[in-house]
N, CA and C atoms as an extended XYZ file, in Angstrom:
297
Properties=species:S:1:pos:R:3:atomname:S:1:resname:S:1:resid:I:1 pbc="F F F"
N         8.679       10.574        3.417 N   UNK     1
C         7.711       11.586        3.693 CA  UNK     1
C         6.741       11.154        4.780 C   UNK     1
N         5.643       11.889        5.029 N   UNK     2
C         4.883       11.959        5.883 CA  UNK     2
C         4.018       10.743        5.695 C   UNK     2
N         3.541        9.933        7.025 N   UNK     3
C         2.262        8.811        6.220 CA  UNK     3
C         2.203        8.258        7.737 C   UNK     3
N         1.158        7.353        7.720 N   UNK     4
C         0.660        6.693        8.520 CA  UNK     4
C         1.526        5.149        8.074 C   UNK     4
N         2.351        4.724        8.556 N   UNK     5
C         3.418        3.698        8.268 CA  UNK     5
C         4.346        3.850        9.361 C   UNK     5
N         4.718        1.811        9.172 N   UNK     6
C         5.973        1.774       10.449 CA  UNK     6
C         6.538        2.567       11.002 C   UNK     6
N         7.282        2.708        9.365 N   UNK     7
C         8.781        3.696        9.485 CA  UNK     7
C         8.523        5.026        9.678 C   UNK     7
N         7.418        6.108        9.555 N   UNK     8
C         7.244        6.966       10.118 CA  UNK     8
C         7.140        6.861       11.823 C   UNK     8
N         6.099        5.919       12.017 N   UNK     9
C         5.763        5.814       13.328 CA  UNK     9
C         6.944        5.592       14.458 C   UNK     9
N         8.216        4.766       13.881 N   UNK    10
C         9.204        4.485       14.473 CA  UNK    10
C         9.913        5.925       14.822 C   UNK    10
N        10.035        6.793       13.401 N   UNK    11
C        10.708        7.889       13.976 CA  UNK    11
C        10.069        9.149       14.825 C   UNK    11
N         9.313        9.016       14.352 N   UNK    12
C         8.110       10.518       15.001 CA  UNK    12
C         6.913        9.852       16.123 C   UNK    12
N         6.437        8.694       16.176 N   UNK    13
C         5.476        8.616       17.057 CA  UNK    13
C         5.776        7.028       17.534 C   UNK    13
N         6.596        6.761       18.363 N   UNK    14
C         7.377        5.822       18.954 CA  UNK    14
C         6.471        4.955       19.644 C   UNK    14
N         5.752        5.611       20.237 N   UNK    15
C         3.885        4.780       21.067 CA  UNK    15
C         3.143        3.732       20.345 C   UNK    15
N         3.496        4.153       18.624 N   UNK    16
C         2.548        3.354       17.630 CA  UNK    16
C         3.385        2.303       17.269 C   UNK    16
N         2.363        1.046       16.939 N   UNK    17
C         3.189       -0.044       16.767 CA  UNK    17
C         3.979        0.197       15.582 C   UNK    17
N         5.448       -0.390       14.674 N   UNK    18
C         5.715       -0.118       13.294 CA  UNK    18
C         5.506       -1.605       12.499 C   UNK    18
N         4.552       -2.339       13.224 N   UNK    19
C         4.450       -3.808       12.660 CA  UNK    19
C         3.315       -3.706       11.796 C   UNK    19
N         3.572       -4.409       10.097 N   UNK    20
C         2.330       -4.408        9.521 CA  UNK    20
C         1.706       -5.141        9.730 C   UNK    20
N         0.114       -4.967        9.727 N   UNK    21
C        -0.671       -6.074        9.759 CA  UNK    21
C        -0.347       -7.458        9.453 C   UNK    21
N         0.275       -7.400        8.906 N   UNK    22
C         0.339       -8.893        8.103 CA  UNK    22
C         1.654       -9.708        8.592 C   UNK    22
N         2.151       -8.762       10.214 N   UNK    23
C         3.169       -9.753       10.631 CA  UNK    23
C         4.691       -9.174       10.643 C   UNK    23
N         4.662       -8.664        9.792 N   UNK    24
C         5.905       -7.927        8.711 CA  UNK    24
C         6.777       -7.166        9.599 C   UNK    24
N         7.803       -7.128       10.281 N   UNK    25
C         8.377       -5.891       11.636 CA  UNK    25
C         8.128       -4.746       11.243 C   UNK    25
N         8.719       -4.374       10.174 N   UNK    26
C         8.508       -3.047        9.669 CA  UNK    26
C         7.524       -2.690        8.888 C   UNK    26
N         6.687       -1.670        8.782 N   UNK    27
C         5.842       -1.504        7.715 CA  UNK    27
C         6.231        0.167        7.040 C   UNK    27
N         6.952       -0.494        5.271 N   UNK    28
C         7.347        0.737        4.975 CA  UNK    28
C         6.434        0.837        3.438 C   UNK    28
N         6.488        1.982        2.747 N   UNK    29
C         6.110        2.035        1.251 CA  UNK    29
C         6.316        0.872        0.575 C   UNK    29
N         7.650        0.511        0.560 N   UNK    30
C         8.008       -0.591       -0.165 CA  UNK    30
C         7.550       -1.923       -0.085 C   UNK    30
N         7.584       -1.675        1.054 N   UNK    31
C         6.656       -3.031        1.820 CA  UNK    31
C         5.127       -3.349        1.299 C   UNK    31
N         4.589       -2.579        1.419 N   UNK    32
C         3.005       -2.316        1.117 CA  UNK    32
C         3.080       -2.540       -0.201 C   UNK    32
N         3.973       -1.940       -1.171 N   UNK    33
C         3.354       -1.697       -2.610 CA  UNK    33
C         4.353       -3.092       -3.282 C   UNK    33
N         5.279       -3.516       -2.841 N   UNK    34
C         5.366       -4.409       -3.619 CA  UNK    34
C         5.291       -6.111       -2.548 C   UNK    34
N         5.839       -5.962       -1.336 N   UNK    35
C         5.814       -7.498       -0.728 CA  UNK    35
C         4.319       -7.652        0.040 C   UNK    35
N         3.748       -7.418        0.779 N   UNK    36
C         2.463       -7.153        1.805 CA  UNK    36
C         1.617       -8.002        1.015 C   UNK    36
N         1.543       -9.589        1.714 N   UNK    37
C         0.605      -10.001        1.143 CA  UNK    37
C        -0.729       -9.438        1.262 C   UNK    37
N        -0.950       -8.566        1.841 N   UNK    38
C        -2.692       -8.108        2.693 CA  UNK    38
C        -3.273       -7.187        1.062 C   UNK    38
N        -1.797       -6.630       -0.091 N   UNK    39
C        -2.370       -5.688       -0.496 CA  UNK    39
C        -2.247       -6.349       -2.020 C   UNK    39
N        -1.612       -7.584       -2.104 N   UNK    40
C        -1.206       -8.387       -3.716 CA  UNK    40
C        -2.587       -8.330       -4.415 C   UNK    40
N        -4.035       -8.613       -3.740 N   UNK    41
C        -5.002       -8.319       -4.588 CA  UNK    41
C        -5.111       -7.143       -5.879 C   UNK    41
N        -4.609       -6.280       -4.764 N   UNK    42
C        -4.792       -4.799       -5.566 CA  UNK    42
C        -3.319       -3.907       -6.623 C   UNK    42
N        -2.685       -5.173       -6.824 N   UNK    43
C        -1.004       -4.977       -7.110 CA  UNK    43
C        -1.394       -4.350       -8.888 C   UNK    43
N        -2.496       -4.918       -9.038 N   UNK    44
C        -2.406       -5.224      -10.839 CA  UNK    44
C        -2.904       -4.188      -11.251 C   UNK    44
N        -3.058       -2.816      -10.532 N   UNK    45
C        -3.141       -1.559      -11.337 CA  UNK    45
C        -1.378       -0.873      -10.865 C   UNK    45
N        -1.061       -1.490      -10.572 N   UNK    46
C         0.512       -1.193      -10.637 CA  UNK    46
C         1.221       -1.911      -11.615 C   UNK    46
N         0.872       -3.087      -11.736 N   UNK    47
C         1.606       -3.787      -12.626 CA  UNK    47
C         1.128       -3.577      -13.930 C   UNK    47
N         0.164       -3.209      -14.026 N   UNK    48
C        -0.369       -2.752      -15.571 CA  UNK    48
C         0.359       -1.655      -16.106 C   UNK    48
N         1.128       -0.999      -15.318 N   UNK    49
C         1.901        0.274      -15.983 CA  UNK    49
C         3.681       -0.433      -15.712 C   UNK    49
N         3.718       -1.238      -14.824 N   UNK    50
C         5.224       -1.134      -14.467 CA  UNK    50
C         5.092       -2.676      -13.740 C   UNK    50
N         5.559       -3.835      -14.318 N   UNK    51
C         5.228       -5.387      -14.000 CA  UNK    51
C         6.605       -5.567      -12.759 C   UNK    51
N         7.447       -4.796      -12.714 N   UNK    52
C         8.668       -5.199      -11.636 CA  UNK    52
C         7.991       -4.000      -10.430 C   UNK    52
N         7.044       -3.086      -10.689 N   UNK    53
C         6.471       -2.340       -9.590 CA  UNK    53
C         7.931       -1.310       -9.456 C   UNK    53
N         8.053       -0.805      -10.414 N   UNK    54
C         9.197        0.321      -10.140 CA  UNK    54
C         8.906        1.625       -9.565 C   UNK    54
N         9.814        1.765       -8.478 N   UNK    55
C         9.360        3.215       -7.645 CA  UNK    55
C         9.135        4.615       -8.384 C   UNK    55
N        10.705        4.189       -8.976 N   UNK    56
C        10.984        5.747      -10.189 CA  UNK    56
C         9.545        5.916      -11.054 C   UNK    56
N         9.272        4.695      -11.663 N   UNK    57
C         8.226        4.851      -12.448 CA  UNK    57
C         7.481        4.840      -12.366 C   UNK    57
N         6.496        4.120      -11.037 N   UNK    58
C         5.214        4.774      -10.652 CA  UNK    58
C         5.247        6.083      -10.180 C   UNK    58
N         6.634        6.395       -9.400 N   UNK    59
C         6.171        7.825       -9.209 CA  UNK    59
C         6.387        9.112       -9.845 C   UNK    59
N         7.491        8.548      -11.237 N   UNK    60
C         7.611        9.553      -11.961 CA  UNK    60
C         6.703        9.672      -13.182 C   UNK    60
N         6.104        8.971      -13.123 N   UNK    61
C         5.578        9.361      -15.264 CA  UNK    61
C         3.779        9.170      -14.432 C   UNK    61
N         3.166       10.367      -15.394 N   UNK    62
C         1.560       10.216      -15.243 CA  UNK    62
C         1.021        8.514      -15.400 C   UNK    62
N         1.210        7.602      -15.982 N   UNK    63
C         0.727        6.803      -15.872 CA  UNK    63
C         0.530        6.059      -14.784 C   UNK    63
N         2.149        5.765      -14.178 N   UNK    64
C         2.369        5.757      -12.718 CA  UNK    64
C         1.682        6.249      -11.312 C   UNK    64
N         1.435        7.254      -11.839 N   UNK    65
C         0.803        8.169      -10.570 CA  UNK    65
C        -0.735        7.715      -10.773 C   UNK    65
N        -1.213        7.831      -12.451 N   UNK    66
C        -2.555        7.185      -12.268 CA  UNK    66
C        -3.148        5.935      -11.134 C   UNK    66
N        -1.966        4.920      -11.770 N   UNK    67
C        -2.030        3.600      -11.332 CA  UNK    67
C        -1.699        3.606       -9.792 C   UNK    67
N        -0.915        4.299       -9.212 N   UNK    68
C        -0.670        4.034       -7.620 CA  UNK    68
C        -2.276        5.256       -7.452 C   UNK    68
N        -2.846        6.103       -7.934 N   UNK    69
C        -4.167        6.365       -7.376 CA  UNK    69
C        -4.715        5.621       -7.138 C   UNK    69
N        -4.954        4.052       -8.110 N   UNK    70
C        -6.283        3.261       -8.110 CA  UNK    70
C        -5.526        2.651       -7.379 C   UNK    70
N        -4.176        2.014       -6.983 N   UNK    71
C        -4.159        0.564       -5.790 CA  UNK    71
C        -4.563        2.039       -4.588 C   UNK    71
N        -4.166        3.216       -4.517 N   UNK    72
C        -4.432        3.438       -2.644 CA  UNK    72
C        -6.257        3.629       -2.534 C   UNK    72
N        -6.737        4.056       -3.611 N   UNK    73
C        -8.278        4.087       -3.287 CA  UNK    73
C        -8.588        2.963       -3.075 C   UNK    73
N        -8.273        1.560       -3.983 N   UNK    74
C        -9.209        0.018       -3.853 CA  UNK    74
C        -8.753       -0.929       -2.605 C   UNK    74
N        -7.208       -0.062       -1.924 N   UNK    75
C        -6.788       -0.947       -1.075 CA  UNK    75
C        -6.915       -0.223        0.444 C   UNK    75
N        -7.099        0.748        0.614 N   UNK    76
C        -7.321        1.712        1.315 CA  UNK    76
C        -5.686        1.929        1.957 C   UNK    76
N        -4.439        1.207        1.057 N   UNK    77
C        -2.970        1.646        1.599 CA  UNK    77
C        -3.113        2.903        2.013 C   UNK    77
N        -2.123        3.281        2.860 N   UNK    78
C        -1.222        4.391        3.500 CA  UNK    78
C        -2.630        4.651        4.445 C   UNK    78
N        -3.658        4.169        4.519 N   UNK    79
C        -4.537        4.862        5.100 CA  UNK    79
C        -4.486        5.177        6.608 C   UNK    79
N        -4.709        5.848        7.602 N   UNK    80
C        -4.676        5.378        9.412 CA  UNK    80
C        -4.383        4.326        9.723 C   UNK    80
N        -3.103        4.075       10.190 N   UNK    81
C        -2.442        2.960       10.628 CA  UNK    81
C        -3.911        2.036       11.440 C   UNK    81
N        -4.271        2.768       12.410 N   UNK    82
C        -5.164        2.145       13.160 CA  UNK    82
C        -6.549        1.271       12.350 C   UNK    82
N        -6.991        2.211       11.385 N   UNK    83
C        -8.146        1.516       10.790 CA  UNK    83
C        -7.149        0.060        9.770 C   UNK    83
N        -6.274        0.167        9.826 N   UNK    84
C        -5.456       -0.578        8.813 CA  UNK    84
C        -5.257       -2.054        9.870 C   UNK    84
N        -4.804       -1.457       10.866 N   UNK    85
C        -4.524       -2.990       12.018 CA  UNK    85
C        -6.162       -3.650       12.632 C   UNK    85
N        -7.253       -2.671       12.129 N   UNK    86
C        -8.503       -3.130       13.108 CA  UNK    86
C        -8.964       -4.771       12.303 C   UNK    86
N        -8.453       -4.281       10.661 N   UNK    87
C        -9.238       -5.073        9.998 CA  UNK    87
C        -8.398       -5.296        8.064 C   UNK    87
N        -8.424       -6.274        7.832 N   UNK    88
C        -7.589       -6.168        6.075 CA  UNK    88
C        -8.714       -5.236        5.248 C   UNK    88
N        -7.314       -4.986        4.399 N   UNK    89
C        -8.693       -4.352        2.998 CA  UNK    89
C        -9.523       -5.079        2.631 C   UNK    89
N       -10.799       -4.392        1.691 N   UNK    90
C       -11.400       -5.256        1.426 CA  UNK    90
C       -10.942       -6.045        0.458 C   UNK    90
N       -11.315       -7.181       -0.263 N   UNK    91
C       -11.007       -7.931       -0.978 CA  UNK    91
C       -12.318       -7.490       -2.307 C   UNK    91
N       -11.549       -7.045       -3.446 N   UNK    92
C       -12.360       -7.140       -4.808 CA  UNK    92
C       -13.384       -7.824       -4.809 C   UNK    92
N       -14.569       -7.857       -4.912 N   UNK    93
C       -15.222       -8.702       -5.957 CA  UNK    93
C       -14.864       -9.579       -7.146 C   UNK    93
N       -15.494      -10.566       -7.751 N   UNK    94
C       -14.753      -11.671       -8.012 CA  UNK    94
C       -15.544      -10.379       -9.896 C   UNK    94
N       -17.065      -10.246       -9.802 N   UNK    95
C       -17.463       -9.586      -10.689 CA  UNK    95
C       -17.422       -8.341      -10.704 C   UNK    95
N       -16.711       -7.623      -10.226 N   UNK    96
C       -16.639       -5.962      -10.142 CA  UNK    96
C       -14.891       -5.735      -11.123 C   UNK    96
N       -15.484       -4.859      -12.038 N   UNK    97
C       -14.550       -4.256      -12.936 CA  UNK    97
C       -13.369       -3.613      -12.403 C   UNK    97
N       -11.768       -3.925      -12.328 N   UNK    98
C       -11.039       -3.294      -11.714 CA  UNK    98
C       -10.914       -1.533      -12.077 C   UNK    98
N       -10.555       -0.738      -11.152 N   UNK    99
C       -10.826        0.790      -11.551 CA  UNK    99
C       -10.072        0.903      -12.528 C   UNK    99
């Protein structure tokens, strides 16, 4: 689908780099939500519903969908490629309650 990512950018907007921040050639979904070291901080509201980070199951069952809400709000994933290459997410607080 539609997103601010490599593999979009490769097919539809060829100008934009498809390299993730973090080095990576390609930057796809899969990439981000389970290998991308830039986003492992924010992995453990995924893994709290699904510990192998399963696609089917985050994106099929409400719990799933909960849990990929809180990693794209705390990690700012899929967000504008550009604000994504200027700078990493932020990094949690060591004392701030995960969402």
């Amino acid at each position: 689908g539609h997103g601010f990512r490599g593999d979009y950018y490769a097919r539809f907007v060829p100008s934009e780099s498809t390299e993730c921040q973090c080095g990576h050639p390609l930057q796809t979904r899969e990439h981000i939500l389970s290998d991308c070291p830039l986003f492992e901080p924010y992995r453990h509201h995924l893994r709290a519903v699904s510990h192998s980070i399963s696609p089917p199951f985050i994106l099929g069952t409400k719990a799933g969908l909960t849990a990929l809400t809180k990693f794209t709000q705390s990690s700012r994933a899929f967000a504008k490629a550009t604000a994504q290459r200027d700078r990493p997410p932020a990094q949690p607080h060591e004392d701030q309650d995960p969402l």
